[in-house]
N, CA, C and O atoms as a GROMACS GRO file, in nm:
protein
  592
    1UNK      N    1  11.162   9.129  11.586
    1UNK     CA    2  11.225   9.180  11.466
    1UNK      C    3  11.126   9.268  11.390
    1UNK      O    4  11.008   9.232  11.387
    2UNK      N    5  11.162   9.372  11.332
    2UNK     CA    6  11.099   9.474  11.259
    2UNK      C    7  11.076   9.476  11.124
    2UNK      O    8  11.162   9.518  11.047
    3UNK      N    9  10.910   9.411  11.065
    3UNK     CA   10  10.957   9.374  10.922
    3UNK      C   11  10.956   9.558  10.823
    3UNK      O   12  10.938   9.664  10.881
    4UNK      N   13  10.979   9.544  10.668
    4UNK     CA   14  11.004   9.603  10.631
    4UNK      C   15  10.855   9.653  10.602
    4UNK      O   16  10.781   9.561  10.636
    5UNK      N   17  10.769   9.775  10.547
    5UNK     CA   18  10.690   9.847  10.548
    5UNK      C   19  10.592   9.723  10.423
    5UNK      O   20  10.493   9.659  10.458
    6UNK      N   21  10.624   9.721  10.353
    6UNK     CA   22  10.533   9.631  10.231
    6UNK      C   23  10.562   9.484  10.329
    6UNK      O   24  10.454   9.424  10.330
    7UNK      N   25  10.626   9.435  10.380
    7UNK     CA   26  10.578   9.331  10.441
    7UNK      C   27  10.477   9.327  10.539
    7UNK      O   28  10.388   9.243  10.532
    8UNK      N   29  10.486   9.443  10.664
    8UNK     CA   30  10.383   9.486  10.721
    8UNK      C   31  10.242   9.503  10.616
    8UNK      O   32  10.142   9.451  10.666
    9UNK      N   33  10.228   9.547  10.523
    9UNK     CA   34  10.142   9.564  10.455
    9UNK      C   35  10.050   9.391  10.404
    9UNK      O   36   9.933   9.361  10.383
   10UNK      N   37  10.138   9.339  10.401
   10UNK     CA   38  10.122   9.238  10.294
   10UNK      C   39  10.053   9.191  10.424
   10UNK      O   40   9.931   9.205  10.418
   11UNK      N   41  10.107   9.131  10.561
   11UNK     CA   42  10.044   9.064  10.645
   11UNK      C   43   9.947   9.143  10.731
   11UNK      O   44   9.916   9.092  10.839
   12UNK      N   45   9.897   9.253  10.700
   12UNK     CA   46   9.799   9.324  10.721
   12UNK      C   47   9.663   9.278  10.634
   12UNK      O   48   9.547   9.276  10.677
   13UNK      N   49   9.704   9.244  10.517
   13UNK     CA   50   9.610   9.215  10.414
   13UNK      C   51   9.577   9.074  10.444
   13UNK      O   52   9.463   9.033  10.466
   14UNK      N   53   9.658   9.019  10.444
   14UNK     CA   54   9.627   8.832  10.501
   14UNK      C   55   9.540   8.847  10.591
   14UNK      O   56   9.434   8.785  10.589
   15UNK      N   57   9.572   8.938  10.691
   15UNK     CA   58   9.487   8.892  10.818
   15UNK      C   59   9.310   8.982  10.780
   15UNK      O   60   9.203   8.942  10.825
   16UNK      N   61   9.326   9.100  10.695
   16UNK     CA   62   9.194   9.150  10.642
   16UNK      C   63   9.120   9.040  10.592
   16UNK      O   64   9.006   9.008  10.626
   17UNK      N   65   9.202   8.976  10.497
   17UNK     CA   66   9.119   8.872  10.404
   17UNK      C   67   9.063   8.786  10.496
   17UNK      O   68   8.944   8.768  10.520
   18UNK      N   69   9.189   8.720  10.561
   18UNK     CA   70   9.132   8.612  10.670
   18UNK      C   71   9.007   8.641  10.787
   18UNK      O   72   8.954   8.544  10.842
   19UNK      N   73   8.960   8.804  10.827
   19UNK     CA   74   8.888   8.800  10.892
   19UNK      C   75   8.750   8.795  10.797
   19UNK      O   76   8.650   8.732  10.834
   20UNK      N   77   8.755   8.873  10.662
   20UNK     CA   78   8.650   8.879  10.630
   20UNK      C   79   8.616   8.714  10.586
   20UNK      O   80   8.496   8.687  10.591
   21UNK      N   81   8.672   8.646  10.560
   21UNK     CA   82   8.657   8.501  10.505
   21UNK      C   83   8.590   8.410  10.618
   21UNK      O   84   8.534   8.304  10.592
   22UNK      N   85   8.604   8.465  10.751
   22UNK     CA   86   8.528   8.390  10.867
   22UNK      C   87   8.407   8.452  10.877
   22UNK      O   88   8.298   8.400  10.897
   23UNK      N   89   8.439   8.590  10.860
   23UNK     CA   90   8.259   8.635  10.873
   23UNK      C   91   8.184   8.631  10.798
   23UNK      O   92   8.067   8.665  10.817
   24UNK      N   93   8.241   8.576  10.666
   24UNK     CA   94   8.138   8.482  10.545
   24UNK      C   95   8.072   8.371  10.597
   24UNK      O   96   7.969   8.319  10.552
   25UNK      N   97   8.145   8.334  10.706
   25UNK     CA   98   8.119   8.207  10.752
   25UNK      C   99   8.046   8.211  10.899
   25UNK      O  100   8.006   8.116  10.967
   26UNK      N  101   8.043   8.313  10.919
   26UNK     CA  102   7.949   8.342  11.037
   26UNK      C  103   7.827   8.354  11.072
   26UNK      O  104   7.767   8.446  11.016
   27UNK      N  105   7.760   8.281  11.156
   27UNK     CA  106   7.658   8.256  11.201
   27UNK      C  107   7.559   8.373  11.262
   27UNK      O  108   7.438   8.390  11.253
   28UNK      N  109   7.661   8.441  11.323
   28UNK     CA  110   7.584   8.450  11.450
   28UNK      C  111   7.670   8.623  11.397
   28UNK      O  112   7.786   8.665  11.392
   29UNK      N  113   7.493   8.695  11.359
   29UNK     CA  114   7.515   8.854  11.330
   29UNK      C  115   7.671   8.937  11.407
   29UNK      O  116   7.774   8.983  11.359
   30UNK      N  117   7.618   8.925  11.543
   30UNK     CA  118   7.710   8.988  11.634
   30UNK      C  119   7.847   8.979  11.627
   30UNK      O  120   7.927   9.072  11.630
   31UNK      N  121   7.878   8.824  11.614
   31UNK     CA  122   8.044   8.802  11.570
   31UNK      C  123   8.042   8.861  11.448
   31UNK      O  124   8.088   8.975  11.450
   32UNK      N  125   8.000   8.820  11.333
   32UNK     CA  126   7.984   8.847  11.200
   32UNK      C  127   8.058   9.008  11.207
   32UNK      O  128   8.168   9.052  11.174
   33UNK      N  129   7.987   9.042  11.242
   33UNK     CA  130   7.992   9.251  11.255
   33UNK      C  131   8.122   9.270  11.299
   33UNK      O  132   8.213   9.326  11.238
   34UNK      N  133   8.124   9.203  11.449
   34UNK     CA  134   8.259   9.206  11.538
   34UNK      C  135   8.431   9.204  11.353
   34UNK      O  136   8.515   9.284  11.312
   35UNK      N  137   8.378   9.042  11.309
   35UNK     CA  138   8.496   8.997  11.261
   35UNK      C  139   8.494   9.125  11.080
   35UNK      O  140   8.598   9.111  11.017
   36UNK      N  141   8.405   9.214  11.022
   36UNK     CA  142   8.426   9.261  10.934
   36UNK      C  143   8.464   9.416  11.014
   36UNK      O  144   8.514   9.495  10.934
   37UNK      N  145   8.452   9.460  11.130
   37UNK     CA  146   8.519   9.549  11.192
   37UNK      C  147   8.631   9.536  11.205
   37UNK      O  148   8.704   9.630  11.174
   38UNK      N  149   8.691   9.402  11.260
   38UNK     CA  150   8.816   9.358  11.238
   38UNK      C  151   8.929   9.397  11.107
   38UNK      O  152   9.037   9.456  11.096
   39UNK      N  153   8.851   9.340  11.038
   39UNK     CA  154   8.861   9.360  10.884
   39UNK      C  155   8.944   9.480  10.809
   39UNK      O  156   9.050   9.492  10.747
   40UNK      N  157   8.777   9.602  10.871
   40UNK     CA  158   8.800   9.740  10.884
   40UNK      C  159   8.936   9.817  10.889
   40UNK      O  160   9.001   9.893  10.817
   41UNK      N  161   8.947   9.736  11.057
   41UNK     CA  162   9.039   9.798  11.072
   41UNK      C  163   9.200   9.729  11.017
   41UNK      O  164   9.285   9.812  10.985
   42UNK      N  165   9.229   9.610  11.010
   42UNK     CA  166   9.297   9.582  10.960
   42UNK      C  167   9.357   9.680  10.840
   42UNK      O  168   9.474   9.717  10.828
   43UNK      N  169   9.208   9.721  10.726
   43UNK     CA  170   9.239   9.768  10.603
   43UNK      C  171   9.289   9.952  10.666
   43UNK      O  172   9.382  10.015  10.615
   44UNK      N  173   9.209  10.003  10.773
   44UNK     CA  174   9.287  10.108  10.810
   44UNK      C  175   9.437  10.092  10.830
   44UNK      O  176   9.518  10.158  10.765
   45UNK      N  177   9.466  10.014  10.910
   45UNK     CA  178   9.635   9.990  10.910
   45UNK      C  179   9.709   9.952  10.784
   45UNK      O  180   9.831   9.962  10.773
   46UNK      N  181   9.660   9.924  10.728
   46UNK     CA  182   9.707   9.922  10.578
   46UNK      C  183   9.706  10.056  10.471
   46UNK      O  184   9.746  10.034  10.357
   47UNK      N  185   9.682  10.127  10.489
   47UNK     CA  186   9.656  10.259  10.488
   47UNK      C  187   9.734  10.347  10.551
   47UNK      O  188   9.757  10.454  10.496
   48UNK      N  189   9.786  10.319  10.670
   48UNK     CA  190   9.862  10.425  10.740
   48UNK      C  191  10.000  10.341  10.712
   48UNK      O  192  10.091  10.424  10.721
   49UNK      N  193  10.050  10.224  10.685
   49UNK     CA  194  10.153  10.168  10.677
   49UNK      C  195  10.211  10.260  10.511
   49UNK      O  196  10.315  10.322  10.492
   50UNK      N  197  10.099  10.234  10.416
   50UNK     CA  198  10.132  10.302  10.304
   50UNK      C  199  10.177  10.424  10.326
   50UNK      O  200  10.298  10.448  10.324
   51UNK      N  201  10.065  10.538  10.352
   51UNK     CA  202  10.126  10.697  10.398
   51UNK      C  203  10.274  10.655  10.457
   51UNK      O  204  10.371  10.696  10.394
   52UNK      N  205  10.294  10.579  10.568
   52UNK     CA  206  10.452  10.546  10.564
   52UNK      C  207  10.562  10.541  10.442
   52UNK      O  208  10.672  10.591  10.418
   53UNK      N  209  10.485  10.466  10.392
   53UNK     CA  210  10.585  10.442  10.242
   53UNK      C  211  10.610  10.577  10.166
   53UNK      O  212  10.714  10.609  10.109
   54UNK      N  213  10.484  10.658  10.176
   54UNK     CA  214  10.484  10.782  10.084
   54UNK      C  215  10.594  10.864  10.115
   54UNK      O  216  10.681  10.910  10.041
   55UNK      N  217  10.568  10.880  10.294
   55UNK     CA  218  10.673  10.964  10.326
   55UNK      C  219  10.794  10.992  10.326
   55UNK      O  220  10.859  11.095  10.344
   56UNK      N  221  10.833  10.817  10.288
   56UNK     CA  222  10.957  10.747  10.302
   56UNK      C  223  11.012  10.808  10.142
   56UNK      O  224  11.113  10.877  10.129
   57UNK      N  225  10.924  10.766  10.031
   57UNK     CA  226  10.932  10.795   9.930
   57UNK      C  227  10.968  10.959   9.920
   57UNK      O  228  11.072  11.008   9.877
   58UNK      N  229  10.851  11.028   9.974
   58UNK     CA  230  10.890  11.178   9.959
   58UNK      C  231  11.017  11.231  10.000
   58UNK      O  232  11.078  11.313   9.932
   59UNK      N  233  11.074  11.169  10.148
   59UNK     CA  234  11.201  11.219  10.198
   59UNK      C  235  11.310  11.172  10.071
   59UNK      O  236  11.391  11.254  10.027
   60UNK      N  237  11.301  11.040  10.020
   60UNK     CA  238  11.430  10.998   9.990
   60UNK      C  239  11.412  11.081   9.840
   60UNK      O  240  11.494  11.079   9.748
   61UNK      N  241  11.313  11.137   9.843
   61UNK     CA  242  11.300  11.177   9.668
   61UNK      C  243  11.364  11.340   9.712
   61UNK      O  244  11.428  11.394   9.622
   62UNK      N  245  11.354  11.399   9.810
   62UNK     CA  246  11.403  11.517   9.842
   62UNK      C  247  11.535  11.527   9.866
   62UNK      O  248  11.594  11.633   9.849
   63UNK      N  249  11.604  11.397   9.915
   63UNK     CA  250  11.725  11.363   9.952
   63UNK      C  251  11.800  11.352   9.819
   63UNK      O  252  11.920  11.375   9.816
   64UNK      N  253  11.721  11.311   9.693
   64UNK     CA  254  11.812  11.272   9.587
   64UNK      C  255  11.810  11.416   9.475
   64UNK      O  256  11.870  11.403   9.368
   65UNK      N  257  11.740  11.551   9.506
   65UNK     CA  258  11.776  11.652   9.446
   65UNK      C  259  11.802  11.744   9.517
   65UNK      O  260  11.720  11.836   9.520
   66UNK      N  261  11.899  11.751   9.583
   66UNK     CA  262  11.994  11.784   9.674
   66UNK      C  263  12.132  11.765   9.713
   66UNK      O  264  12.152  11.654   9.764
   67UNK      N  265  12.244  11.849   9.704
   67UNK     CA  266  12.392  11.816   9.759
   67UNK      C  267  12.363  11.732   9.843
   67UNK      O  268  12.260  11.745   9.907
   68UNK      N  269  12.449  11.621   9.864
   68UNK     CA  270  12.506  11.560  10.000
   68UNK      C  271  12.532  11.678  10.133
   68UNK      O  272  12.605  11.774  10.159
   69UNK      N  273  12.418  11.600  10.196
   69UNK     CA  274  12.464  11.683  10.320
   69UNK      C  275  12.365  11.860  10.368
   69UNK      O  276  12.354  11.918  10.476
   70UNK      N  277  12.307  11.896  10.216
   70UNK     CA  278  12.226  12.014  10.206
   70UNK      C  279  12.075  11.992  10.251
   70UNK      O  280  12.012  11.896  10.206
   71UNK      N  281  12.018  12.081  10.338
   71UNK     CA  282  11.908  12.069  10.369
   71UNK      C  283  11.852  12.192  10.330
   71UNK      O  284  11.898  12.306  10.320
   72UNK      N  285  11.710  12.129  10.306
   72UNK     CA  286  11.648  12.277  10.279
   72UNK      C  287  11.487  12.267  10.284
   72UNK      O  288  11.427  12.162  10.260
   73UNK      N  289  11.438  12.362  10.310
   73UNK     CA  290  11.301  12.373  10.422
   73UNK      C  291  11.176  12.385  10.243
   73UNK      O  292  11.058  12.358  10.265
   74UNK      N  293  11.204  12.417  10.119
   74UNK     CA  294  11.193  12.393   9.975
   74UNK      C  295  11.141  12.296   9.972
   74UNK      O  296  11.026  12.298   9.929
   75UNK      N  297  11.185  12.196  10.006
   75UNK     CA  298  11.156  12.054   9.930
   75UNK      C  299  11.050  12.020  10.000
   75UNK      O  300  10.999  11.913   9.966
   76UNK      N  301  10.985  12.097  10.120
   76UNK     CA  302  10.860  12.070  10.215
   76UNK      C  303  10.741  12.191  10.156
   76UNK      O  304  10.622  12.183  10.187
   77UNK      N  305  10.800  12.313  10.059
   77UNK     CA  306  10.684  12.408  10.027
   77UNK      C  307  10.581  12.373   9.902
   77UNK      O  308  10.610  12.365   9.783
   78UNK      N  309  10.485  12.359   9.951
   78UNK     CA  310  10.334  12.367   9.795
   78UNK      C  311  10.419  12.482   9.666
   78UNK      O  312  10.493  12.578   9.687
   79UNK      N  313  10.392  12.449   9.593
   79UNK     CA  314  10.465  12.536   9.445
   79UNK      C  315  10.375  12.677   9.445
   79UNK      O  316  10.253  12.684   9.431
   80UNK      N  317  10.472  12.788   9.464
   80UNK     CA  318  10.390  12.880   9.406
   80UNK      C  319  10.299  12.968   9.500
   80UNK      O  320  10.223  13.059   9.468
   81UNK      N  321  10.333  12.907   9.656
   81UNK     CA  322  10.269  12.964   9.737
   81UNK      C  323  10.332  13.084   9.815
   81UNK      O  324  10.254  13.174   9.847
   82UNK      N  325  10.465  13.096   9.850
   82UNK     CA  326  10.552  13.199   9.890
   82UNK      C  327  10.642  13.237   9.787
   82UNK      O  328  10.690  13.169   9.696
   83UNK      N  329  10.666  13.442   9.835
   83UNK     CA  330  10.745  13.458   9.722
   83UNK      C  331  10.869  13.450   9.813
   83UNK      O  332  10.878  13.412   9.930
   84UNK      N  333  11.006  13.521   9.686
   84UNK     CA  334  11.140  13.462   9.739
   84UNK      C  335  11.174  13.551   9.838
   84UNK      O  336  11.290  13.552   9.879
   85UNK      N  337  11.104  13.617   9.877
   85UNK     CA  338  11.160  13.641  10.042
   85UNK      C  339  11.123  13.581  10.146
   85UNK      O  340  11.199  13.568  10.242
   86UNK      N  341  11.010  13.538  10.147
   86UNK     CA  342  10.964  13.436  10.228
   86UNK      C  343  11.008  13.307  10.241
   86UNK      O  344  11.005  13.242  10.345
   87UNK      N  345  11.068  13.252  10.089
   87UNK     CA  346  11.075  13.130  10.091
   87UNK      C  347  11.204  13.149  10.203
   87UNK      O  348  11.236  13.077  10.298
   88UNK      N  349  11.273  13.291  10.143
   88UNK     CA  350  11.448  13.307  10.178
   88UNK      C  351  11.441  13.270  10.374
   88UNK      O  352  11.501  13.185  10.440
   89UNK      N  353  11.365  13.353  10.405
   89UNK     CA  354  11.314  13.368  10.538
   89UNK      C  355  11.289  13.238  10.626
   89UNK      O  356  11.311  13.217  10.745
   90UNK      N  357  11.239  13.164  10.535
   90UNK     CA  358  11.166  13.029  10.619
   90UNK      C  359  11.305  12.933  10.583
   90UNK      O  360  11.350  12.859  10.670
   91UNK      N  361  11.357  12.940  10.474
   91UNK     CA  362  11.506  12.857  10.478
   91UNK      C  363  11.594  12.941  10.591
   91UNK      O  364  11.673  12.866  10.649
   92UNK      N  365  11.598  13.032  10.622
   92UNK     CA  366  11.683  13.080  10.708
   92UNK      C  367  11.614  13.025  10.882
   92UNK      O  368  11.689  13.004  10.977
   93UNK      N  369  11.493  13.012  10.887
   93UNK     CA  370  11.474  12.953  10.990
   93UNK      C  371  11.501  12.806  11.030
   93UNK      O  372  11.552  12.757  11.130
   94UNK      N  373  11.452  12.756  10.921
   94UNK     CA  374  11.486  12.571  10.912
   94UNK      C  375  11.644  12.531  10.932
   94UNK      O  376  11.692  12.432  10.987
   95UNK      N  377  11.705  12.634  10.874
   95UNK     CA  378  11.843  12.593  10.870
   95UNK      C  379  11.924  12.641  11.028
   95UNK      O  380  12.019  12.581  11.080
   96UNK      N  381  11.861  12.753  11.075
   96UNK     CA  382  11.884  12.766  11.240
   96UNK      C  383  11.778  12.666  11.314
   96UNK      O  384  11.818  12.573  11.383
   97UNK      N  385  11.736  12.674  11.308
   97UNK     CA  386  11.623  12.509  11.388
   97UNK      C  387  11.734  12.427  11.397
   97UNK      O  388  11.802  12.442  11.498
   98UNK      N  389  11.761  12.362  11.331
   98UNK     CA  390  11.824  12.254  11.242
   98UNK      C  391  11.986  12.272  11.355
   98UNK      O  392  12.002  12.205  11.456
   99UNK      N  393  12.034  12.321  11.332
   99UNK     CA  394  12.176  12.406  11.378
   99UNK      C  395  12.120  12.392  11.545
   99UNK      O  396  12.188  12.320  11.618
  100UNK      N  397  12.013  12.450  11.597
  100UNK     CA  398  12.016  12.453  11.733
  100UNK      C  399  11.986  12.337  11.771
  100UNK      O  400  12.022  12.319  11.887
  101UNK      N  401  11.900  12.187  11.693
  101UNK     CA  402  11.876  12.139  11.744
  101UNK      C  403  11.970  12.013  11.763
  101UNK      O  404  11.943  11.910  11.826
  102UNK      N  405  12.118  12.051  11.677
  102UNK     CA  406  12.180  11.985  11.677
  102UNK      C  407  12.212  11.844  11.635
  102UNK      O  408  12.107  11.781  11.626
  103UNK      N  409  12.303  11.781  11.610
  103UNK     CA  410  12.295  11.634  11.600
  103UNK      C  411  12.215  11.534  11.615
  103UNK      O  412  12.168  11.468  11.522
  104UNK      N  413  12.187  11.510  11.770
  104UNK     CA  414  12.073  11.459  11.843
  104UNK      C  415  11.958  11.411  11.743
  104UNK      O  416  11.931  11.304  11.688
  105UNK      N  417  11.881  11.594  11.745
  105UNK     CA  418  11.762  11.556  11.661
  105UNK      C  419  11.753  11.575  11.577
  105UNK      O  420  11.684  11.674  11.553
  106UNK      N  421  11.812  11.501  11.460
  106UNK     CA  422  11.818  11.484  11.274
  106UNK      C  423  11.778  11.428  11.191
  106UNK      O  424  11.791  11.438  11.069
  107UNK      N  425  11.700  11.337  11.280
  107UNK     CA  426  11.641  11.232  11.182
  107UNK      C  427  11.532  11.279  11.073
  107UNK      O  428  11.470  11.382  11.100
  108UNK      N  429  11.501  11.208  10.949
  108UNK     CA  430  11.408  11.331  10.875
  108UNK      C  431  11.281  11.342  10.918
  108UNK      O  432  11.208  11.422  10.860
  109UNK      N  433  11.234  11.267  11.021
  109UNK     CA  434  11.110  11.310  11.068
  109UNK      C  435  11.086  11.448  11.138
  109UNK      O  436  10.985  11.519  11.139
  110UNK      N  437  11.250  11.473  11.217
  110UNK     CA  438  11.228  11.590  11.262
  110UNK      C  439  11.224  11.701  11.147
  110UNK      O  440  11.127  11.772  11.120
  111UNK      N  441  11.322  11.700  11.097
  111UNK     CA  442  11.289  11.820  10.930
  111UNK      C  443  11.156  11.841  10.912
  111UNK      O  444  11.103  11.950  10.895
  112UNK      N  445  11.091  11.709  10.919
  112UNK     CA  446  10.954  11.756  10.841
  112UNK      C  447  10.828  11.803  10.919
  112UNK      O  448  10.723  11.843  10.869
  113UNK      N  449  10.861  11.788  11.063
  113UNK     CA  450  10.829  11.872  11.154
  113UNK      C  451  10.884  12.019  11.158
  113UNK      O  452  10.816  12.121  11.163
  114UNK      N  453  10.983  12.012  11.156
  114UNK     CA  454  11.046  12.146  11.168
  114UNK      C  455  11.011  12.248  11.027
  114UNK      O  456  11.007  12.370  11.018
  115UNK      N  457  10.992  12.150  10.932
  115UNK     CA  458  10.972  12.244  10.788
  115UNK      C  459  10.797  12.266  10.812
  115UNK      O  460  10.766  12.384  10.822
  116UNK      N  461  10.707  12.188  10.821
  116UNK     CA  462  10.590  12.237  10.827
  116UNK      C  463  10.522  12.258  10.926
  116UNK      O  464  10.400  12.237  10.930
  117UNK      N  465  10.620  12.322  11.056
  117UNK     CA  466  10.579  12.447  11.158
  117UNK      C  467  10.581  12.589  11.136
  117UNK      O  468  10.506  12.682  11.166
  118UNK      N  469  10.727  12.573  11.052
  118UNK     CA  470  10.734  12.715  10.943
  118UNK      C  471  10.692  12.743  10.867
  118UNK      O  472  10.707  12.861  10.838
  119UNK      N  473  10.615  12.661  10.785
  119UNK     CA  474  10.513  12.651  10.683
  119UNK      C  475  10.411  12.707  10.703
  119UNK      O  476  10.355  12.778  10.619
  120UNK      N  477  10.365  12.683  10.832
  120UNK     CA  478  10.186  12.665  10.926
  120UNK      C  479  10.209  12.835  10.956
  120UNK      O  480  10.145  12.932  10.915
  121UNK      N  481  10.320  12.825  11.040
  121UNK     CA  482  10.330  13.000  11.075
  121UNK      C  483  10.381  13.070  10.978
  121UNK      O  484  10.335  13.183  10.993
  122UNK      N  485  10.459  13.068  10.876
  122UNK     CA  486  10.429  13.168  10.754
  122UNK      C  487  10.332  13.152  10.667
  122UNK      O  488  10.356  13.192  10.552
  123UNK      N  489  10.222  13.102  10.689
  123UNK     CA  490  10.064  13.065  10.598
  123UNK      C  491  10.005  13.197  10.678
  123UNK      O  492   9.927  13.284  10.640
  124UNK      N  493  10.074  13.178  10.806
  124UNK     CA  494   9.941  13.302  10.883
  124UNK      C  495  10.030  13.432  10.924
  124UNK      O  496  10.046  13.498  11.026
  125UNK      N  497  10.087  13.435  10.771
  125UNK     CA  498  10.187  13.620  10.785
  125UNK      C  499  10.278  13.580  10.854
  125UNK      O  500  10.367  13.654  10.811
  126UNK      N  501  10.338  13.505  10.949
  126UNK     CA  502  10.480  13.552  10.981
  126UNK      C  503  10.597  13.546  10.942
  126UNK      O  504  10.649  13.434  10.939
  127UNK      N  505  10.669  13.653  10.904
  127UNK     CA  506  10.793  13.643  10.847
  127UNK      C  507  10.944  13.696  10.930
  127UNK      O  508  11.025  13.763  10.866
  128UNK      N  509  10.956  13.677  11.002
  128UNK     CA  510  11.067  13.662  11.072
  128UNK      C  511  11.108  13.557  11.119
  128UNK      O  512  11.040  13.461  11.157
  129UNK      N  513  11.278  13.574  11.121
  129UNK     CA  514  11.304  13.424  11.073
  129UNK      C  515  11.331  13.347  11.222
  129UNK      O  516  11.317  13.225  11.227
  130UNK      N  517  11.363  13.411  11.323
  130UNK     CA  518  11.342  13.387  11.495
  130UNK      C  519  11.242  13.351  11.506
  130UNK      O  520  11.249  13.228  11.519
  131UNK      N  521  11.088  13.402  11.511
  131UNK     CA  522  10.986  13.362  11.557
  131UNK      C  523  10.926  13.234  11.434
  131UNK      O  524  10.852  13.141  11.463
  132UNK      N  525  10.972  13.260  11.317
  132UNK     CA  526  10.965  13.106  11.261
  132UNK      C  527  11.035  12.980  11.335
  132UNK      O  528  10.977  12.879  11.376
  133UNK      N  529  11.146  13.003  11.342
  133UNK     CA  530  11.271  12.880  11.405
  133UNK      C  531  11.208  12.827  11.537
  133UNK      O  532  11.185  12.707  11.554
  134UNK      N  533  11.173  12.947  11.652
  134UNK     CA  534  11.120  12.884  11.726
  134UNK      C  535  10.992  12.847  11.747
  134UNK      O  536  10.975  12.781  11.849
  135UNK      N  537  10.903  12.869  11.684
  135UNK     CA  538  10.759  12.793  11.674
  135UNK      C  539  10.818  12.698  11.616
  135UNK      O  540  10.796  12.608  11.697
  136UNK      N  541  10.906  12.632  11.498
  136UNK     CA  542  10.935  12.482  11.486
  136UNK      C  543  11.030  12.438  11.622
  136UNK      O  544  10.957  12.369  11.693
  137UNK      N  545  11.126  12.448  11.664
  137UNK     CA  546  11.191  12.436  11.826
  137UNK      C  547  11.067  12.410  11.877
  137UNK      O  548  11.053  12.289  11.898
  138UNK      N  549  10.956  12.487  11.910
  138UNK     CA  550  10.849  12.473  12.017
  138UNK      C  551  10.770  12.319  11.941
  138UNK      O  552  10.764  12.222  12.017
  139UNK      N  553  10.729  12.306  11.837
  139UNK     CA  554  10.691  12.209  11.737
  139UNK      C  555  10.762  12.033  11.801
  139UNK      O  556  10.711  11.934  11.852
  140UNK      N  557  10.918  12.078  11.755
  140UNK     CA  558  10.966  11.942  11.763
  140UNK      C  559  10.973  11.878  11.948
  140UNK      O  560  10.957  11.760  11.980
  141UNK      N  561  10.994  11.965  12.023
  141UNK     CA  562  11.035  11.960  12.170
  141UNK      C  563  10.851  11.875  12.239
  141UNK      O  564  10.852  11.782  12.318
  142UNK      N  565  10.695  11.949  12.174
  142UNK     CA  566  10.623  11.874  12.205
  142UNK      C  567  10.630  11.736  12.100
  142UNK      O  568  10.647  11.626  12.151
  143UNK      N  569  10.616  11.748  11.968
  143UNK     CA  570  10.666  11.607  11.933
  143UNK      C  571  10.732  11.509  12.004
  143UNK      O  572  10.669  11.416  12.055
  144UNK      N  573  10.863  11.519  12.015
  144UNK     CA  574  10.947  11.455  12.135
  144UNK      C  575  10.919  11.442  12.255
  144UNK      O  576  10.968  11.345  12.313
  145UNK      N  577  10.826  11.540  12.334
  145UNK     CA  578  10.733  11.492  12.456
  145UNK      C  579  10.631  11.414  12.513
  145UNK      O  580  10.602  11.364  12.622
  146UNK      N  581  10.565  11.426  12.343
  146UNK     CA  582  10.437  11.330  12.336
  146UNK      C  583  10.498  11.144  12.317
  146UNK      O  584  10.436  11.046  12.357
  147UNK      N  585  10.638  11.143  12.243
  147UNK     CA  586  10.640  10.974  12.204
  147UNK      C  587  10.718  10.926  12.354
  147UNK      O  588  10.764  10.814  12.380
  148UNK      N  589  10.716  11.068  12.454
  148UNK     CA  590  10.844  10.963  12.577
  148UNK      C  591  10.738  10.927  12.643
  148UNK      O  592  10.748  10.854  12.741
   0.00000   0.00000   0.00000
């Protein structure tokens, strides 16, 4: 069963505490080291579970100033960095991405792949809205290659 993100968190932290609480109690340097590496890393996974939460947070906060149903490649741009032809340009790509990639792949992880491929390649001048769409297409297709 799949717990929820702050529960993951929470028993991430138990088991941090619990390692460092043995290597208080440790004898012997080598374990000692071994069990606050443990620790370590525990507190790294606690860390990337959060950035989870953020993202989770960021999508649903993008989701709630927005029509039902409206997507838009905006709610992924830094303020102030493209003007409105560009922005116009890179929504016109996200929204054909999006369209070609069909049903299938919708979930918002893909968006936010797909929004900051167009991002990455209009940072470095390109503004056409084809060769945006498909550098995100090319984007999500290795995404989806790398988790099979």
């Amino acid at each position: 069963m799949l717990l929820r993100v702050s529960d993951q968190i929470r028993e991430c932290l138990d088991r941090a505490a619990e390692a460092a609480a043995r290597a208080g109690s440790e004898a012997d340097p080598e374990r000692k080291a071994d069990l606050l590496d443990m620790e370590r890393r525990w507190m790294l996974l606690v860390e990337s579970f959060r950035l989870v939460e953020q993202v989770d947070r960021f999508i649903d906060d993008g989701k709630a100033h927005r029509p039902p149903g409206a997507l838009s490649v905006v709610q992924f741009l830094p303020r102030g960095v493209f003007d409105d032809d560009a922005t116009r340009v890179m929504g016109e790509a996200f929204d054909s991405a999006l369209a070609l990639l069909g049903e299938k792949f919708q979930p918002p992880v893909i968006h936010e792949v797909i929004a900051r491929r167009i991002i990455t390649a209009a940072r470095k001048g390109e503004r056409d809205a084809d060769r945006l769409r498909d550098a995100a297409i090319a984007a999500v297709k290795r995404s989806i290659s790398r988790a099979e």
